[in-house]
C-alpha positions as CSV (number, residue, x, y, z in Angstrom):
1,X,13.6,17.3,-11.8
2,X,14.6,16.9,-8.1
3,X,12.4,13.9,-6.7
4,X,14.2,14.2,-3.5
5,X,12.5,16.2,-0.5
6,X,13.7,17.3,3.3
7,X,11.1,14.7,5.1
8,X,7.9,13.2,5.1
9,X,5.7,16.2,6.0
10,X,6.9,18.2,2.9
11,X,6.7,15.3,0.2
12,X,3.1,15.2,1.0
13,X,2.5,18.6,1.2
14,X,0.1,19.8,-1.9
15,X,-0.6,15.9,-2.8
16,X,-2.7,14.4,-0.3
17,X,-6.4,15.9,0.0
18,X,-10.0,14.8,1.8
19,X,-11.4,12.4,-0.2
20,X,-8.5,10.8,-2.1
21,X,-7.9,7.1,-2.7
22,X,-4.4,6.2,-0.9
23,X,-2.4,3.2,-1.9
24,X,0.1,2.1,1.0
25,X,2.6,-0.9,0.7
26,X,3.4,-3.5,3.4
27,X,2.3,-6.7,5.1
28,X,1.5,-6.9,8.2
29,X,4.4,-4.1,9.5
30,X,6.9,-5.4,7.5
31,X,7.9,-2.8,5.1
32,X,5.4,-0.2,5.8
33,X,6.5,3.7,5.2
34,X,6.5,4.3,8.7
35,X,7.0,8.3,8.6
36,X,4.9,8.7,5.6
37,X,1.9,7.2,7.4
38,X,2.5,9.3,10.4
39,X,3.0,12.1,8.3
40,X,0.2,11.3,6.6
41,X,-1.9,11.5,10.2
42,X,-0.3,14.8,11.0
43,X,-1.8,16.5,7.7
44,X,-5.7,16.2,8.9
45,X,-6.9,14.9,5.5
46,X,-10.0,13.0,6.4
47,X,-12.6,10.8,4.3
48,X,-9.7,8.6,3.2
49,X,-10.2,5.2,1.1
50,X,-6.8,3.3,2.1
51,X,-6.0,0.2,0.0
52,X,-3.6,-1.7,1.8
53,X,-3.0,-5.1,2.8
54,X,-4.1,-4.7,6.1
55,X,-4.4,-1.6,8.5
56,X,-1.1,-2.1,10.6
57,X,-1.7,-2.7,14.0
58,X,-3.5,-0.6,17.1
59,X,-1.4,2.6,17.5
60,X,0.9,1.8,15.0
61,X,1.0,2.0,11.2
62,X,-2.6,2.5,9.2
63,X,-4.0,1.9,12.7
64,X,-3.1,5.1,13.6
65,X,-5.8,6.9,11.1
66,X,-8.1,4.6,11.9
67,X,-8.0,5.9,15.6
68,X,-8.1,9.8,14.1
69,X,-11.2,8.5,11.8
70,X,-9.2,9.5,9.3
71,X,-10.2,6.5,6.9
72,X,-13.9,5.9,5.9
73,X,-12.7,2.7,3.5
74,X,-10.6,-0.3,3.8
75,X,-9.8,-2.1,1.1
76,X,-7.9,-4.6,2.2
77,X,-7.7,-9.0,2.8
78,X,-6.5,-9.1,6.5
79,X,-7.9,-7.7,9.6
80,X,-6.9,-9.4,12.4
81,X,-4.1,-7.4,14.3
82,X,-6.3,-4.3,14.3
83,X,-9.0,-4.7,17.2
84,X,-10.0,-1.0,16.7
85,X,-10.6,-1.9,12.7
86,X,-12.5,-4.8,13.4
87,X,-14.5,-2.8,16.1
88,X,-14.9,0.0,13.6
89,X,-16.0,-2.2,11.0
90,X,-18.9,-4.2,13.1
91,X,-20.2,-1.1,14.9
92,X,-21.2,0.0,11.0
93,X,-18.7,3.0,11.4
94,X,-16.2,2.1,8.6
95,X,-16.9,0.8,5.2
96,X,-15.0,-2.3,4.2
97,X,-14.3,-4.1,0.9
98,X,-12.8,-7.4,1.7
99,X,-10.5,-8.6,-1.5
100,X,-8.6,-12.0,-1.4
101,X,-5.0,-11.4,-0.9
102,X,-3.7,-12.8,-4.6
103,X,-6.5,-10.3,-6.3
104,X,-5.7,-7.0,-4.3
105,X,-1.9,-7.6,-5.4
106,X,-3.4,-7.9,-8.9
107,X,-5.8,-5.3,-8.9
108,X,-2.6,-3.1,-8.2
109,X,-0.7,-4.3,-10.7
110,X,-3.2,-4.3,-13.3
111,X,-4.1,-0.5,-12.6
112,X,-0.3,-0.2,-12.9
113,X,0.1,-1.5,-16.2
114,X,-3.2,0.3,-17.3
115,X,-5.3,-3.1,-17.6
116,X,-9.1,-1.9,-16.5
117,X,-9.8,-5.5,-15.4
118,X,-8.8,-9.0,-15.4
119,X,-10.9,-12.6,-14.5
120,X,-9.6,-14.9,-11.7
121,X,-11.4,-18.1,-10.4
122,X,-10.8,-16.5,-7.0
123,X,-13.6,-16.0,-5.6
124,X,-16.1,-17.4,-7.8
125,X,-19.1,-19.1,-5.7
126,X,-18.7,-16.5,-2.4
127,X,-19.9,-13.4,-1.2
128,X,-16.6,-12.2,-2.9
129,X,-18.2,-12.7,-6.5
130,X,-21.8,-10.9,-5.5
131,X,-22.4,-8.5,-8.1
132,X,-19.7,-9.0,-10.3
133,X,-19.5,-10.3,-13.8
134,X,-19.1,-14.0,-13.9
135,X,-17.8,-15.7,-17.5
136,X,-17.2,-18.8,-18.5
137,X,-13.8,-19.6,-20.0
138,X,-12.9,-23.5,-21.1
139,X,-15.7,-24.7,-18.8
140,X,-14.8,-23.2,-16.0
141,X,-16.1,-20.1,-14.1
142,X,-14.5,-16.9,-13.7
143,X,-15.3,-14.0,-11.8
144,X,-14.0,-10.3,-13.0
145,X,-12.3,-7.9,-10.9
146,X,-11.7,-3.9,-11.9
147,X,-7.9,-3.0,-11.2
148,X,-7.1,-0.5,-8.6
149,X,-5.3,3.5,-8.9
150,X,-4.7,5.1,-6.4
151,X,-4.5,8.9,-6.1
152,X,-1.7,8.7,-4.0
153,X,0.5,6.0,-3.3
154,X,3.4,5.5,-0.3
155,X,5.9,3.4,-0.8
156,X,8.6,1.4,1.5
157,X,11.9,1.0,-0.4
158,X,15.8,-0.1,0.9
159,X,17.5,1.9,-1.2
160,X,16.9,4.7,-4.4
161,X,18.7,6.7,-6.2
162,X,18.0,10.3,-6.8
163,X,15.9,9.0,-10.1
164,X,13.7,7.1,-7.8
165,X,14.9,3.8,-9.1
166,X,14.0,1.5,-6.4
167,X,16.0,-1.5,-4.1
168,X,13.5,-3.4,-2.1
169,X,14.9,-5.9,0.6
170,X,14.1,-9.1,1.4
171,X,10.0,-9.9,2.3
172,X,9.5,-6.1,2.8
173,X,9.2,-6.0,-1.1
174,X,6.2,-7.6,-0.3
175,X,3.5,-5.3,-1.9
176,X,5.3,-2.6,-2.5
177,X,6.1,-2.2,-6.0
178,X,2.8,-3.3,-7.1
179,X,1.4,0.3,-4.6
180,X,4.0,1.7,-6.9
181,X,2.7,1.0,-9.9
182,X,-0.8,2.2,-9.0
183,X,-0.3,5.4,-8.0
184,X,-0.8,8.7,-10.1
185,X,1.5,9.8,-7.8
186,X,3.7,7.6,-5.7
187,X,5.9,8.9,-3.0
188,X,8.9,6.2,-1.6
189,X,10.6,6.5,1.9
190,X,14.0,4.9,1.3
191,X,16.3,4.1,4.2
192,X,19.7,4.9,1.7
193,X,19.6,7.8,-1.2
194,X,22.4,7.2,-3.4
195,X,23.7,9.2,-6.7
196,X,22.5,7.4,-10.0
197,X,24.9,5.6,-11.2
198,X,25.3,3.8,-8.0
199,X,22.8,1.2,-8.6
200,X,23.7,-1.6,-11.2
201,X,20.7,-1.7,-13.4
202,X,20.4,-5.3,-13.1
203,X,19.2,-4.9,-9.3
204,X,16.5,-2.0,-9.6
205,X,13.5,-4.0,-8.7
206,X,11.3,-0.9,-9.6
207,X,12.0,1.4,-12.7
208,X,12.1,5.1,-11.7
209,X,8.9,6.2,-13.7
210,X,7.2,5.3,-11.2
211,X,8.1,7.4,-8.7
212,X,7.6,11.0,-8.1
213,X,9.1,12.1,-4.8
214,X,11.7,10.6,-2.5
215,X,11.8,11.1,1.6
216,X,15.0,9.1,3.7
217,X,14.0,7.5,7.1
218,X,17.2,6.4,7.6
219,X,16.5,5.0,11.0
220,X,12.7,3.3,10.9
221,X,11.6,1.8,13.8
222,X,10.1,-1.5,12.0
223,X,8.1,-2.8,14.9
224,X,7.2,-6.5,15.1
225,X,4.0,-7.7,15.2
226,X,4.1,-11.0,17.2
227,X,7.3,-11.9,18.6
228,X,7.7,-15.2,19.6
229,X,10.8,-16.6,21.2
230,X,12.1,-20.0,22.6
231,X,11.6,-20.9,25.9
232,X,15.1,-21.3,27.7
């Protein structure tokens, strides 16, 4: 089975759809999938529900189907580099489910591993736990939260092989392999595509089951956020 596909355009192509649920990796802009997103913007789909950490920044990353009005949902714990996201969101035009950043990392991997739901004390006492199940376990409250799939799921990985067994790099791991795990279908952009083989089983950071198609974006342009320097 060839995983492998000419760019980003055509790995989406007959997967993405109005309506879906889409799971996309990253924090902040670190180790975002950068040409699946915009790919993603170029294909029209619209009524979205994106589950991401945040929504990238104005212009740039998830922001840039907010500004089509491509999403209708965030779910998502950080909204604070997105001015058009925030506006959105108070002007009543996007719908937003706010999830503490440890759970939505869970939520993912649970629905990864197939786990329907899970208790956490997270939450427990706020507007987070309004509605939701709370249990007491050893005298203490819980509050429990339903895992997350994703219909689609894009991925940010260093390296793959043709496989799909994945090399994350340094922080850009970040949530990655848990969008991974979540998706019924999960499509990586890799900056290196090696022959398997190549990678010594003992640094695959993300079995290849969990990937169904494979785009290279060899050069990404991994903006920064905030850059702050010394003062000379």
């Amino acid at each position: 089975m060839n995983k492998v596909y000419p760019d980003a355009a055509s790995a989406l192509a007959g997967v993405v759809q109005d309506g879906q649920t889409i799971a996309v990796g990253g924090f902040g802009l670190c180790g975002i999938p950068e040409a699946l997103i915009g790919a993603l913007r170029d294909s029209g789909v619209t009524g979205l529900t994106a589950i991401s950490n945040n929504a990238g920044v104005d212009g740039f990353g998830l922001g840039q189907l907010l500004e089509t009005r491509q999403i209708k949902k965030m779910i998502a714990s950080y909204v604070g580099e997105n001015k058009e996201f925030a506006r959105q969101y108070l002007a009543g035009e996007l719908e937003l489910e706010f999830t503490p950043q440890g759970t939505l990392a869970e939520k993912l991997r649970a629905g990864g591993a197939g786990i329907p739901a899970f208790f956490t004390k997270t939450g427990v006492g706020t507007i987070v736990a309004d509605g939701k199940e709370i249990r007491e376990f050893d005298g203490e409250q819980y509050v429990m939260e339903r895992s997350l799939v994703a219909d689609v799921s894009l991925v940010k990985a260093w390296k793959a092989d043709k496989a799909g067994n994945l090399v994350f790099r340094k922080t850009a791991r970040n949530f990655n392999p848990n969008v991974a795990m979540a998706g019924k279908i999960t499509i990586v952009e890799v900056e290196q595509l090696v022959e398997v083989g190549e990678i010594d089983p003992d640094a695959v950071h993300l079995p290849s089951i969990f990937v169904h198609r494979i785009v290279v974006n060899a050069t990404p342009e991994k903006r920064i956020e905030q850059r702050t320097v010394r003062a000379n």
